[in-house]
ROVO-657922 format. One line per 2 residues: number of its first residue (from 0); their letters; for each residue x, y, z of N, C-alpha, C, O, CB. Coordinates in steps of 0.02 Angstrom, whole numbers, plus 50000, padded with zeros to 5 digits. Each point is the difference from the previous one (the first is absolute). Last residue first. Glycine has a CB too. Example, Ala and Ser with C-alpha at 12.3 -4.5 7.8 and 13.67 -1.06 7.14 Angstrom:
BEGIN
1) SA) 50642/49888/50354/50042/50059/50003/49961/50055/50037/50025/50055/50008/50034/49913/49884  49956/49746/50104/49955/50059/50000/50045/50060/50000/50052/49999/50033/49853/49942/50029
***
This chain:
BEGIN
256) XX) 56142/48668/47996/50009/49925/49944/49926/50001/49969/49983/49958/49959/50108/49947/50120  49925/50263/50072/50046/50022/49974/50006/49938/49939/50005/50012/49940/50046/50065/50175
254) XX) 49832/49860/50088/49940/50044/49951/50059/50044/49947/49965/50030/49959/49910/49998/50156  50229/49848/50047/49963/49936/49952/49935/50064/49945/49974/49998/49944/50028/49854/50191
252) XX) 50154/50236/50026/50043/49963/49955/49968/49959/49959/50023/49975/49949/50054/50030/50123  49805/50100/50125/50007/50043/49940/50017/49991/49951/49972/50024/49950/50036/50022/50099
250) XX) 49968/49798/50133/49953/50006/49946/50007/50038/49953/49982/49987/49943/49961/49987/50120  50213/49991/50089/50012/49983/49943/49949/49997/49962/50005/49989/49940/50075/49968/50097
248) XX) 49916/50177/50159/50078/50018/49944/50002/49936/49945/50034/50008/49949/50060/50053/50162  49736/49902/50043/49968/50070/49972/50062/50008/49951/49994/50002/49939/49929/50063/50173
246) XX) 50120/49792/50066/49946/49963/49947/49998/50041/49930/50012/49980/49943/49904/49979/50161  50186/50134/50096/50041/49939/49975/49967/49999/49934/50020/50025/49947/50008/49901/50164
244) XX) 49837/50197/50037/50062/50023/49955/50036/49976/49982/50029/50035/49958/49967/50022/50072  49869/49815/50085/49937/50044/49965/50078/50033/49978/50037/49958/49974/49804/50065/50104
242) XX) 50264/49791/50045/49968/50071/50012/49970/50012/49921/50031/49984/49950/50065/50070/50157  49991/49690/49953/50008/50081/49980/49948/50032/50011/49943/49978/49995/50125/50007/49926
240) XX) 49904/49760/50149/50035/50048/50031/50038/50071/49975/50030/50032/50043/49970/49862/50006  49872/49948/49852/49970/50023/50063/50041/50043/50044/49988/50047/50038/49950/49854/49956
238) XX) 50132/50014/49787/49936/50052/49988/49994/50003/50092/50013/50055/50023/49903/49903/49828  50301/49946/50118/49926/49974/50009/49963/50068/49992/50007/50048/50038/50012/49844/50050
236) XX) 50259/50070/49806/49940/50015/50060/49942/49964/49971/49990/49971/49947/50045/50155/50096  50184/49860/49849/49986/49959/50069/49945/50012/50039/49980/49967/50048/50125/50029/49960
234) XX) 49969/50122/49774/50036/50028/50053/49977/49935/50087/50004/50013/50060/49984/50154/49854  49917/49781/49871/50048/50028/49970/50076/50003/50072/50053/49970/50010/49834/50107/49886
232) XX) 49869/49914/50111/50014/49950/50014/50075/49981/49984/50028/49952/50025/49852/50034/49967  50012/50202/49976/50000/49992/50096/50026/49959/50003/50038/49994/50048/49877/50036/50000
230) XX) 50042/50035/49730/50040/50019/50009/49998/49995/50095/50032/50041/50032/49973/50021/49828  49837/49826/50022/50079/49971/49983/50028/50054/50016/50053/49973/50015/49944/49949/49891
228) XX) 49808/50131/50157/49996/49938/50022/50083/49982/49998/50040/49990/50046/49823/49980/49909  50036/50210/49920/50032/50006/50075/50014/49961/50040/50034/50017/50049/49926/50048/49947
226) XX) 49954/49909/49765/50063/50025/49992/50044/50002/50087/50057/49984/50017/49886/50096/49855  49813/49863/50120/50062/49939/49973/50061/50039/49994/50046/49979/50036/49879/49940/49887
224) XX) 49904/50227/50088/50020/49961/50078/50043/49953/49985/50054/49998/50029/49841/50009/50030  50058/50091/49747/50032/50049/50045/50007/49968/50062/50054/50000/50030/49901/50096/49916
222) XX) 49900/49792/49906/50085/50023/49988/50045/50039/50022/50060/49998/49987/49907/49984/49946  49797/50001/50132/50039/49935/49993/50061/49999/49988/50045/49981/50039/49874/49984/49928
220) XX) 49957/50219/49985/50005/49986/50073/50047/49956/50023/50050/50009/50034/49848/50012/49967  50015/50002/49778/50052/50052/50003/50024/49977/50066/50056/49976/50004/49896/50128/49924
218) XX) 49872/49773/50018/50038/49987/49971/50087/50055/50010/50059/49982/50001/49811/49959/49928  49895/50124/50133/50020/49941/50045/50079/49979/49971/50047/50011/50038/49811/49940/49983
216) XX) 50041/50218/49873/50034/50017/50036/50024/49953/50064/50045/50007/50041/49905/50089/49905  49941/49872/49846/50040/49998/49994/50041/50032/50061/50061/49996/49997/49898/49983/49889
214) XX) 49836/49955/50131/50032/49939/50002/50078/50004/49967/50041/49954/50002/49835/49990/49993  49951/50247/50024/50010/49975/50049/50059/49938/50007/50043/50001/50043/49838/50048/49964
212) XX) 50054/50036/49801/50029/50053/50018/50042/49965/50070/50060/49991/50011/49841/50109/49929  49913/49756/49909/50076/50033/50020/50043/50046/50005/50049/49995/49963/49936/49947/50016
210) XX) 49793/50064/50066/50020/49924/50044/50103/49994/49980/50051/49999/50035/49782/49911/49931  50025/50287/49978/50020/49993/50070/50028/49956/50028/50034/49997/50051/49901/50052/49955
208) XX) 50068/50063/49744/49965/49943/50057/50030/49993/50040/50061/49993/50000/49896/49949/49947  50010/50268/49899/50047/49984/50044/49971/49920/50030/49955/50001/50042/50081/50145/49986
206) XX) 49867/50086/49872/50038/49950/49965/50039/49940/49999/50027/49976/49950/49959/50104/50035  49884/50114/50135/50109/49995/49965/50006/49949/49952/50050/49986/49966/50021/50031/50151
204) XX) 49725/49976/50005/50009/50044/49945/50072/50035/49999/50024/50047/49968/49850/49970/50036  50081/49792/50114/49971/49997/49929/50002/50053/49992/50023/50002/49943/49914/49919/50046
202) XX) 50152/50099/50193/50034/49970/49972/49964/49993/49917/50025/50021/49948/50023/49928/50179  49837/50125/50059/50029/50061/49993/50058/49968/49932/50011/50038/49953/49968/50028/50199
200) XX) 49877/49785/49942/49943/50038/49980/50059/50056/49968/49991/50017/49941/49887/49954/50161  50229/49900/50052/49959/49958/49945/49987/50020/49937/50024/49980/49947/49928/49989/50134
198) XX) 50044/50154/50150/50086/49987/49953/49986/49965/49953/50000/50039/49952/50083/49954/50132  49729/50033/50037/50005/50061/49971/50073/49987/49948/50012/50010/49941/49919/50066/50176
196) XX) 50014/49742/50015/49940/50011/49956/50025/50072/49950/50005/50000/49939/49891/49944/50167  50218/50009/50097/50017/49969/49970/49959/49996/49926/50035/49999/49949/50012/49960/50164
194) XX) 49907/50159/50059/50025/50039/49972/50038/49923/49963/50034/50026/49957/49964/50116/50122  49828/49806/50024/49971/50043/49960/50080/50027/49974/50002/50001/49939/49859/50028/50128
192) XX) 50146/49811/50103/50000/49980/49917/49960/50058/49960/49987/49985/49942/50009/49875/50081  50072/50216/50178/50057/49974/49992/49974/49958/49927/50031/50010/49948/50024/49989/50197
190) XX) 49781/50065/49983/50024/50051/49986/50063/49981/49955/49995/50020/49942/49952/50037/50163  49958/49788/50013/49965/50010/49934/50005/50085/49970/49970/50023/49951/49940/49867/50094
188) XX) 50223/50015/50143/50007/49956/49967/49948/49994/49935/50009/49961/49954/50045/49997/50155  49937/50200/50080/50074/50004/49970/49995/49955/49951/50013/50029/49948/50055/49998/50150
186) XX) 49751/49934/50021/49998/50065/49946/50056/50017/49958/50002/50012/49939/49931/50035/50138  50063/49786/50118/49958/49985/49935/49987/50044/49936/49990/49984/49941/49963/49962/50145
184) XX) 50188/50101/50125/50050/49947/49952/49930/49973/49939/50012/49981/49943/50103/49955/50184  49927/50290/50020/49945/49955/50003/50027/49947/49915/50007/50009/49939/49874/50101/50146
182) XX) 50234/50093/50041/50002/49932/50008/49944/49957/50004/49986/49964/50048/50102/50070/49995  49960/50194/49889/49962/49989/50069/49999/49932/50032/49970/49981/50051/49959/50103/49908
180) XX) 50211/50019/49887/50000/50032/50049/49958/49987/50066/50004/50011/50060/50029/50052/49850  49962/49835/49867/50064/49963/50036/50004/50050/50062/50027/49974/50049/50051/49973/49836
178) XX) 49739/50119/49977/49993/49941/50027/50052/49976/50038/49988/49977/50056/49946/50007/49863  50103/50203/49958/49946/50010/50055/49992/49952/50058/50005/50005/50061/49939/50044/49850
176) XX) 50179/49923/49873/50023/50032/50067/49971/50024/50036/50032/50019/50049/50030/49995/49916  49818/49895/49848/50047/49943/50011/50052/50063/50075/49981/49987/50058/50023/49917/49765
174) XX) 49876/50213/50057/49966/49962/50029/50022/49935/50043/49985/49981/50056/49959/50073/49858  50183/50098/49942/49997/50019/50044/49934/49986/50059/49993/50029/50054/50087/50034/49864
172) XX) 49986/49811/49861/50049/50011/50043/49990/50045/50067/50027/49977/50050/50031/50002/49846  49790/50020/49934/50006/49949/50033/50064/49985/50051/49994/49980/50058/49935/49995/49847
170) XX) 50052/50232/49969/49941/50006/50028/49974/49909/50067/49971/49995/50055/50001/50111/49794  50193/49916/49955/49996/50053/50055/49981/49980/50076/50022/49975/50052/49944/50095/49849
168) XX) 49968/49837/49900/50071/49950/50037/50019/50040/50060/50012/49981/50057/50051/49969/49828  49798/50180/49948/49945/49931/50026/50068/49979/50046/50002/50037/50049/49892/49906/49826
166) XX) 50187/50201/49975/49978/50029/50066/49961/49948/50054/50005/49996/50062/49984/50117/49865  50096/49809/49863/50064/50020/50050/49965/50034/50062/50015/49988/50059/50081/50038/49840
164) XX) 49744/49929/49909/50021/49949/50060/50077/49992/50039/50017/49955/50038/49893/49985/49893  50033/50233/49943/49933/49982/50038/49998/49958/50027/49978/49996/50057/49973/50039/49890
162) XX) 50209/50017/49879/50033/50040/50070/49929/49998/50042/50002/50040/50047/50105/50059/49896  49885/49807/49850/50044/49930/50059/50034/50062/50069/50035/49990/50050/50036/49885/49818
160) XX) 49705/50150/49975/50054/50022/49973/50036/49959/50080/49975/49980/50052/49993/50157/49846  49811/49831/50050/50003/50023/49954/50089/50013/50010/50026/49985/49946/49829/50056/50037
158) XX) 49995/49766/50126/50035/50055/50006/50001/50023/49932/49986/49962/49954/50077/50006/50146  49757/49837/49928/50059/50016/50024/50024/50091/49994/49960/50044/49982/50063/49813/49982
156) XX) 49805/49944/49940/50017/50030/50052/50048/49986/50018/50027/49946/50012/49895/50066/50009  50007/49923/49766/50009/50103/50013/49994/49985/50067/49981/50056/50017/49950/50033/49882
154) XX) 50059/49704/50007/49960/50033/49982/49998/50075/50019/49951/50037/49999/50008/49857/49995  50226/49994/50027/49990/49960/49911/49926/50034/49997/49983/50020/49944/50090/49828/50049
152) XX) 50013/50166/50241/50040/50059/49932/49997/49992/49939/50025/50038/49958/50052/49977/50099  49871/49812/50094/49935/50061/49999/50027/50060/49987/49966/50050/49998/49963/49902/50086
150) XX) 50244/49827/49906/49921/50022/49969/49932/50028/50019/49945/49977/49983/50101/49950/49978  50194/50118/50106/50001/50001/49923/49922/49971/49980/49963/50027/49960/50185/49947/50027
148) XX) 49882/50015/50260/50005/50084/49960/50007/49981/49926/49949/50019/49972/50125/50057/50128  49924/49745/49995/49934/50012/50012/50001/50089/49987/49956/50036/49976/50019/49845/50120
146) XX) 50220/49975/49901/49964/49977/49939/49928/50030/49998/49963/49995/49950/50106/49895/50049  50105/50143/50168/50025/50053/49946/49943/49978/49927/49992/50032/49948/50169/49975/50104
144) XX) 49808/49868/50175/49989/50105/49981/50025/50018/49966/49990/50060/49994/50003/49981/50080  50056/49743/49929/49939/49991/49980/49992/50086/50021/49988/50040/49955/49971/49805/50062
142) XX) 50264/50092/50020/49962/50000/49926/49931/50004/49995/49981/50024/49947/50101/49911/50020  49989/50073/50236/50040/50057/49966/49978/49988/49920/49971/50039/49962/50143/49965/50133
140) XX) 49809/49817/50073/49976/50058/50001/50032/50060/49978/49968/50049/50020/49985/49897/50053  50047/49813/49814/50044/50030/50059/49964/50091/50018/49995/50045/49958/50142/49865/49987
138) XX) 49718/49879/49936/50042/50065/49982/50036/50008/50067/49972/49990/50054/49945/50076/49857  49877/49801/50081/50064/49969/50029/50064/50025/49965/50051/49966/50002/49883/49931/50026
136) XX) 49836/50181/49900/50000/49983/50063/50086/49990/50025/50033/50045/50026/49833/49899/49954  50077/50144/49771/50002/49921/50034/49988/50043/50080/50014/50060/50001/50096/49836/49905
134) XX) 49780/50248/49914/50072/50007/50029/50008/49929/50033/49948/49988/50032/50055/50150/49993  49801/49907/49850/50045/49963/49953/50080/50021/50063/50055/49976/49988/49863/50047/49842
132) XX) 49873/50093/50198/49971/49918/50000/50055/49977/50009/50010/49972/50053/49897/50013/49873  50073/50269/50073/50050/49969/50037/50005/49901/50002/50040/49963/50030/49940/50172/50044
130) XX) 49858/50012/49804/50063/50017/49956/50039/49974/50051/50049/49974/49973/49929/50133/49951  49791/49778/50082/50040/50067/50036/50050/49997/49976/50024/49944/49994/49939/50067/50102
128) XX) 49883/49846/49815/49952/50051/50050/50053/50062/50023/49987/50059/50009/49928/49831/50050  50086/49939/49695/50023/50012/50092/49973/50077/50038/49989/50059/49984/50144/49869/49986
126) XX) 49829/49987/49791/49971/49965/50041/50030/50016/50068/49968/49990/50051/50004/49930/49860  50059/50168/49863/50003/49934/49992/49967/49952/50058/49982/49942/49992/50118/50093/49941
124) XX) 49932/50214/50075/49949/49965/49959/49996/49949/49997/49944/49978/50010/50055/50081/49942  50170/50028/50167/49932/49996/50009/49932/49986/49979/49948/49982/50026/50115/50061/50004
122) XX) 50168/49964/49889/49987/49944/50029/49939/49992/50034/49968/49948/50005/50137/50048/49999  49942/50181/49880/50002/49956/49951/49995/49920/50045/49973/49948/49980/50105/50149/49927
120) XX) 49991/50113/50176/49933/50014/49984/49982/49933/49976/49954/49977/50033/50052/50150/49939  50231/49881/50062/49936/50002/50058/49942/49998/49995/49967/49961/50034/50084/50087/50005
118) XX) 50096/50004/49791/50007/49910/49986/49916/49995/50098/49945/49975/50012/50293/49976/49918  49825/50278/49959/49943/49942/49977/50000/49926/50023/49957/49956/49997/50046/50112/49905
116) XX) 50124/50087/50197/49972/50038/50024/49940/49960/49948/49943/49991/50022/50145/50125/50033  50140/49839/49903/49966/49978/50069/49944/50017/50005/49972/49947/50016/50110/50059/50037
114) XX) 49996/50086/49762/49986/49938/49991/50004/49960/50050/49982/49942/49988/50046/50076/49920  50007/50199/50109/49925/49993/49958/49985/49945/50012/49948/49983/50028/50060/50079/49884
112) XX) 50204/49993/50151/49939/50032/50034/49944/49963/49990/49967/49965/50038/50075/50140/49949  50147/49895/49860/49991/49959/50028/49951/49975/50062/49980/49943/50012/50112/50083/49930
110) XX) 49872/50145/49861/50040/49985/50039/49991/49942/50039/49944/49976/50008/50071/50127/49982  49821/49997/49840/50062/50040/49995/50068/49974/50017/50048/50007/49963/49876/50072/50059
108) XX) 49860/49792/49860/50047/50011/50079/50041/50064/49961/50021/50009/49943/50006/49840/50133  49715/50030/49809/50079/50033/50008/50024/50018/50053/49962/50023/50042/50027/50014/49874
106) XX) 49834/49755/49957/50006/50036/50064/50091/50028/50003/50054/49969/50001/49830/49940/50068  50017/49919/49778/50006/50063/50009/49986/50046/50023/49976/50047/49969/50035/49921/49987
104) XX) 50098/49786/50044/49914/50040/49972/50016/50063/49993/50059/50014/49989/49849/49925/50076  50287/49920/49997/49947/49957/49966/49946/50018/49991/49959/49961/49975/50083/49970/50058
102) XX) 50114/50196/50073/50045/49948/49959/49957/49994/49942/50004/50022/49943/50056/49908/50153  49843/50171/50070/50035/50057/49977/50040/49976/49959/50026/50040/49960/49965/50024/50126
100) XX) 49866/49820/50060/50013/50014/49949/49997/50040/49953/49958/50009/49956/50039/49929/50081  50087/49893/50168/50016/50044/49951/49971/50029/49928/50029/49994/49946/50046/49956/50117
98) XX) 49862/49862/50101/50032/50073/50061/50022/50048/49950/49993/50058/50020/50067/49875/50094  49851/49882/49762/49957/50049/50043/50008/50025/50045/49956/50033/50029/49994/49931/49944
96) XX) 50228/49899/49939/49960/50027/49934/49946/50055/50039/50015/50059/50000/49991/49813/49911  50097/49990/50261/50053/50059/49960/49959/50038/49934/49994/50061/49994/50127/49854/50034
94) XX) 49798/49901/50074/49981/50042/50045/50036/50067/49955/49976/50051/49974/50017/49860/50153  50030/49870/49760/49911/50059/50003/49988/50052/50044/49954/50041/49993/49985/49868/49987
92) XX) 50283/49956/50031/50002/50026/49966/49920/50056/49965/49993/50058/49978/50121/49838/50033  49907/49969/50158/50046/50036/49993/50007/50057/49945/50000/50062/50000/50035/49841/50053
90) XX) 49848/49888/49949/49959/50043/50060/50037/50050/49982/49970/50036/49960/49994/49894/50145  50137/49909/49766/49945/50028/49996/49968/50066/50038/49990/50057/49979/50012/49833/49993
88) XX) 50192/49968/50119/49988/50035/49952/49966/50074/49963/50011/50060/50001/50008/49833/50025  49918/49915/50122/50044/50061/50034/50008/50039/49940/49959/50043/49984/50113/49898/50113
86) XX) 49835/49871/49837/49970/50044/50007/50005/50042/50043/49953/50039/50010/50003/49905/49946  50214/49919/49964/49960/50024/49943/49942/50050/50039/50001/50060/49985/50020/49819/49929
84) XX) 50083/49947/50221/50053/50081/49996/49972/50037/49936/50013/50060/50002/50118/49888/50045  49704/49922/50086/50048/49973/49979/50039/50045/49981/49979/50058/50008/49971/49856/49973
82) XX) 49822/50018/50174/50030/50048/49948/50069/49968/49966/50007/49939/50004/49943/50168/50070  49871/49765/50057/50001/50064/50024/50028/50060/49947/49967/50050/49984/50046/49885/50130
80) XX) 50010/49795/49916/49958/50038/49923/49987/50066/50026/49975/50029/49951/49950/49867/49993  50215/49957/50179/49947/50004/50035/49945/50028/49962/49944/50012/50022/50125/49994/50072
78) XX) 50157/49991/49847/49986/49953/50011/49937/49979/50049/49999/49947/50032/50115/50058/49930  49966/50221/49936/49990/49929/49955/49968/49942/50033/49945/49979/49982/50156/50050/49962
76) XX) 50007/50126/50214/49926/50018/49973/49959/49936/49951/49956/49958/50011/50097/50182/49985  50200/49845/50037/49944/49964/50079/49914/50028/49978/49950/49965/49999/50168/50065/50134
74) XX) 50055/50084/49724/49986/49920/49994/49972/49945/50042/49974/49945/49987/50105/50086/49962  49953/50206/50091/49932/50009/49921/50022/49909/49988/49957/49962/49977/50056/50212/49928
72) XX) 50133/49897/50266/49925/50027/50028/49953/49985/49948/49941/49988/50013/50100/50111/50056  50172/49886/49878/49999/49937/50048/49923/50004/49995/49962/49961/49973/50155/50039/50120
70) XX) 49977/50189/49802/49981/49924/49952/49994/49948/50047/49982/49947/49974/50088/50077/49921  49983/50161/50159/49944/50043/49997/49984/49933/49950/49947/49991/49970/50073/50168/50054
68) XX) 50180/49836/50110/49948/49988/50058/49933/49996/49962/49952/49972/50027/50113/50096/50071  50144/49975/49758/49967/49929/50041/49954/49983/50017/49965/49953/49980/50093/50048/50048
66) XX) 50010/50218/49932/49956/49955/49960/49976/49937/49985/49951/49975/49974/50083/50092/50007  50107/50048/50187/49949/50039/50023/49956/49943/49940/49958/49958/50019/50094/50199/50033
64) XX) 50171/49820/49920/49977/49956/50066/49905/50006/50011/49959/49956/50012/50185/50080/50061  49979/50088/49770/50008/49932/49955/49977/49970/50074/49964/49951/49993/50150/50052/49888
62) XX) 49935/50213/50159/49959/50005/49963/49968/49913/49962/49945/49991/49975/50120/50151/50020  50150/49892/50122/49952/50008/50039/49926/50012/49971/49956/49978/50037/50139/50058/50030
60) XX) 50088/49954/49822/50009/49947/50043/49930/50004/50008/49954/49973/49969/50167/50028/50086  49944/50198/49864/49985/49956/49963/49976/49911/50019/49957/49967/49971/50120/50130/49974
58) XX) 50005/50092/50188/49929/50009/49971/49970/49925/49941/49951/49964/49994/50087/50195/50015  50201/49857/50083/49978/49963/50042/49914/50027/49987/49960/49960/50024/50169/50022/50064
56) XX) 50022/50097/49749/50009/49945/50012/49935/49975/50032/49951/49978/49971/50171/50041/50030  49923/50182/50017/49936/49987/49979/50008/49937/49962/49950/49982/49968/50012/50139/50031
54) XX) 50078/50046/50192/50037/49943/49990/49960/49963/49944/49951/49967/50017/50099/50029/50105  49906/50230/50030/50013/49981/49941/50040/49958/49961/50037/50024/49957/49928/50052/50067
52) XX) 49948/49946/50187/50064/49998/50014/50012/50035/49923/50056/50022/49992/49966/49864/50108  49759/50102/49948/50045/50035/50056/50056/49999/49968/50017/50053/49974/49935/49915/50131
50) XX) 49913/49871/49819/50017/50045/49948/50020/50048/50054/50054/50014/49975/49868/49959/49913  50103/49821/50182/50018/50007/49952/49995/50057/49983/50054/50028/49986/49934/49882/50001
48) XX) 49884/50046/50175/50063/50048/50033/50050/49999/49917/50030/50051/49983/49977/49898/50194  49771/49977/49788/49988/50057/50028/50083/50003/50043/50013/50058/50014/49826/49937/49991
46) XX) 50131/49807/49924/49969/50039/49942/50033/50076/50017/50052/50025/49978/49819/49897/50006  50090/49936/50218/50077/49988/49959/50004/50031/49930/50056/50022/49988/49958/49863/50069
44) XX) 49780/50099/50038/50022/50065/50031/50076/49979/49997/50037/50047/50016/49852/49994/50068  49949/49801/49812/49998/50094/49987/50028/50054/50024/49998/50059/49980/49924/49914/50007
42) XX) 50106/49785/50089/50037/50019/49910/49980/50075/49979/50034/50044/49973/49943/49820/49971  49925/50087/50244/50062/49970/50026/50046/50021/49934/50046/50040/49993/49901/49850/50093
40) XX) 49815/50067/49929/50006/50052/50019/50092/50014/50005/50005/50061/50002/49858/49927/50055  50062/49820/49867/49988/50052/49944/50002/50067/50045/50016/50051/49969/49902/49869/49940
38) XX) 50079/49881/50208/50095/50018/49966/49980/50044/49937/50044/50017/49960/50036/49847/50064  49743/50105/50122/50045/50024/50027/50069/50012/49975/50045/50041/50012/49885/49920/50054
36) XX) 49892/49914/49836/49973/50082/50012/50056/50019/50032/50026/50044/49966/49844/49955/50051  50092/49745/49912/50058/50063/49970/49981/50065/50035/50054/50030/50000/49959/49924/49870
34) XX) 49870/49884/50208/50074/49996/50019/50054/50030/49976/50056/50016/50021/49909/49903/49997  49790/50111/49938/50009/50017/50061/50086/50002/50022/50032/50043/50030/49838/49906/49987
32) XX) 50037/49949/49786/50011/50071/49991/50025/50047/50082/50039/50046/50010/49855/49935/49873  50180/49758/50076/49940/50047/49975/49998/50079/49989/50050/50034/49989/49901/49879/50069
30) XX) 50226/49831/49928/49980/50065/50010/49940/50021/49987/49972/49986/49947/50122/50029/50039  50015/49770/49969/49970/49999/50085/49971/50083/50001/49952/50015/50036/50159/49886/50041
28) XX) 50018/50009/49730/49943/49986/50014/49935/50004/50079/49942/49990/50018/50139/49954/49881  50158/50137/50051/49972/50012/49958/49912/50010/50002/49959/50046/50003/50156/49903/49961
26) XX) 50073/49922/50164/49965/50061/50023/49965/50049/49951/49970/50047/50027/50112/49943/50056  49998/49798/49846/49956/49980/50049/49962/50050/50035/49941/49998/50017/50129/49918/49990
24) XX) 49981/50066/49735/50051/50002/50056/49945/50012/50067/49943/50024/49999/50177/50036/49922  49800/49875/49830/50037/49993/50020/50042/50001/50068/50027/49948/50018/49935/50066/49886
22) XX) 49846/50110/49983/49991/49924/50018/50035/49941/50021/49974/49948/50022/49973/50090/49918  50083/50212/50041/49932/49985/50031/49990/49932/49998/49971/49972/50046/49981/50128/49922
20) XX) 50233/49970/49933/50013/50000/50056/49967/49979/50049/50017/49970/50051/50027/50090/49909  49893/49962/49788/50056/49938/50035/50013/49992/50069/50001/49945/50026/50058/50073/49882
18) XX) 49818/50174/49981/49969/49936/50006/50026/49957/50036/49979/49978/50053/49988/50036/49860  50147/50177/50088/49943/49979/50029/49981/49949/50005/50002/49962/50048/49979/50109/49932
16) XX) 50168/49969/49854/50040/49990/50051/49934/50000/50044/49984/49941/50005/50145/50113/49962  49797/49996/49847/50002/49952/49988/50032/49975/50075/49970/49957/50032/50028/50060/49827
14) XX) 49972/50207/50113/49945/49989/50006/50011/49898/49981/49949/49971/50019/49993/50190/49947  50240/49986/49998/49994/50004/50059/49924/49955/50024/50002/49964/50049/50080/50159/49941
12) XX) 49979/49910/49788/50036/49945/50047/49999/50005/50080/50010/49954/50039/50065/50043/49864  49797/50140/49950/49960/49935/49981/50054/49952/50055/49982/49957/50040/49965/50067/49801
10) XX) 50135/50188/50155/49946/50015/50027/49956/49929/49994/49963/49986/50047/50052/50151/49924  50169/49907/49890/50009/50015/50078/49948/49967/50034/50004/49942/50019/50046/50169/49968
8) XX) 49901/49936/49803/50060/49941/50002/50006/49995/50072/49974/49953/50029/50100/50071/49861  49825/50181/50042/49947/49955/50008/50030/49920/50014/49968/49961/50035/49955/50126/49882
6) XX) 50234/50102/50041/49972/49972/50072/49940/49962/50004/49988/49966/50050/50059/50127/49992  50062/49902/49740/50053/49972/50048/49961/50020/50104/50004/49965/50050/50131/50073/49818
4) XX) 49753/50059/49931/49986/49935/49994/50056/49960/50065/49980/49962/50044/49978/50056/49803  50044/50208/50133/49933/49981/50036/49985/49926/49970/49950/49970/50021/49998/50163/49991
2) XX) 50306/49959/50003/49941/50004/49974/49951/49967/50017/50007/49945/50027/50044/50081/49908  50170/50073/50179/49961/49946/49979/49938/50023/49974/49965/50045/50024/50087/49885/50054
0) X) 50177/50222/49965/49940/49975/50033/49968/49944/49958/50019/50001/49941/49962/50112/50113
***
């Protein structure tokens, strides 16, 4: 590994390559924050299948794109005297010193528990009105319920043991069939995100993220239909035209691989 002089090395060249680019190349210079927002959303969630795959080559890649974005943003700042990548930084780093201190004062943790359960408190003080302030808005709705149970479980609300909220899912699920019985498609449909809420809810405490759990089973899916694809295509056929038992004999072949 490299030494903290060789990444501070890094880190100055990368920050010089900016400059240059910023003044230099045409699309470079044309960019704002607005224009980057989307390919930063874009690099985060290419980030995010990297580490899925556990490819960590392509983490690595990908991590060097994300910091790009976090030096474009602090050099357009600069240039309007707003901030600059020093006082990203900074900030950053003061937040961290006084989210922690159990590091840096002395204040004692048993557990990791704890230390949600202060960093929350801790923001309140600082000034925000509601432990939910800080969830973004424009969260994919699976992540942002898994982010709004982890933080009012940072201040104790919540379940005591994960067979309470197995029963809770229960209990939603058989609400959720009431509704499909009676066909009332508005209820079904907030019945239907409650037990989605509950699965969520039932997952953090497994331990478990939902987002990728979920995305690894998209991924599983994929490969398996692809596997059935080539083997139809193999034998001359059209998906449209085999039988549900056709299909089924080689999905099995693909969940066996």
């Amino acid at each position: 590994m490299n030494s903290r002089k060789q990444q501070l090395a890094a880190f100055d060249r990368l920050l010089t390559i900016m400059d240059q680019l910023r003044e230099q190349c045409p699309w470079d210079k044309k960019q704002t924050m607005e224009t980057l927002r989307h390919l930063t959303i874009e690099e985060t969630y290419e980030l995010g299948d990297a580490i899925l795959e556990n490819d960590l080559a392509e983490v690595k890649g990908e991590l060097g794109d994300l910091l790009l974005h976090i030096v474009f943003y602090a050099k357009i700042g600069s240039e309007t005297n707003d901030f600059d990548i020093a006082d990203v930084a900074n900030q950053i780093c003061e937040k961290l010193i006084s989210r922690h201190p159990h590091i840096y004062g002395d204040v004692e943790v048993v557990d990791e528990e704890e230390v949600k359960r202060n960093w929350e408190n801790l923001k309140l003080k600082e000034g925000k009105t509601s432990v939910l302030q800080g969830v973004p808005k424009s969260l994919p709705a699976l992540v942002k319920a898994n982010r709004i149970q982890d933080k009012v479980a940072g201040v104790g609300f919540d379940w005591e043991e994960p067979q309470q909220v197995f029963e809770k899912l229960q209990e939603e699920l058989a609400e959720l069939q009431v509704e499909v019985e009676a066909n009332d498609k508005e209820k079904m449909e907030a019945e239907f995100g409650d037990v989605l809420f509950s699965m969520i809810n039932y997952a953090r405490f497994l331990k478990i993220d939902p987002e990728n759990a979920l995305e690894r089973t998209n991924k599983k899916f994929i490969k398996r239909f692809q596997y059935l694809e080539e083997k139809a295509k193999s034998l001359n056929k059209n998906l449209k035209d085999m039988t549900l038992a056709e299909m089924d004999l080689f999905w099995e072949e693909a969940k066996k691989i």
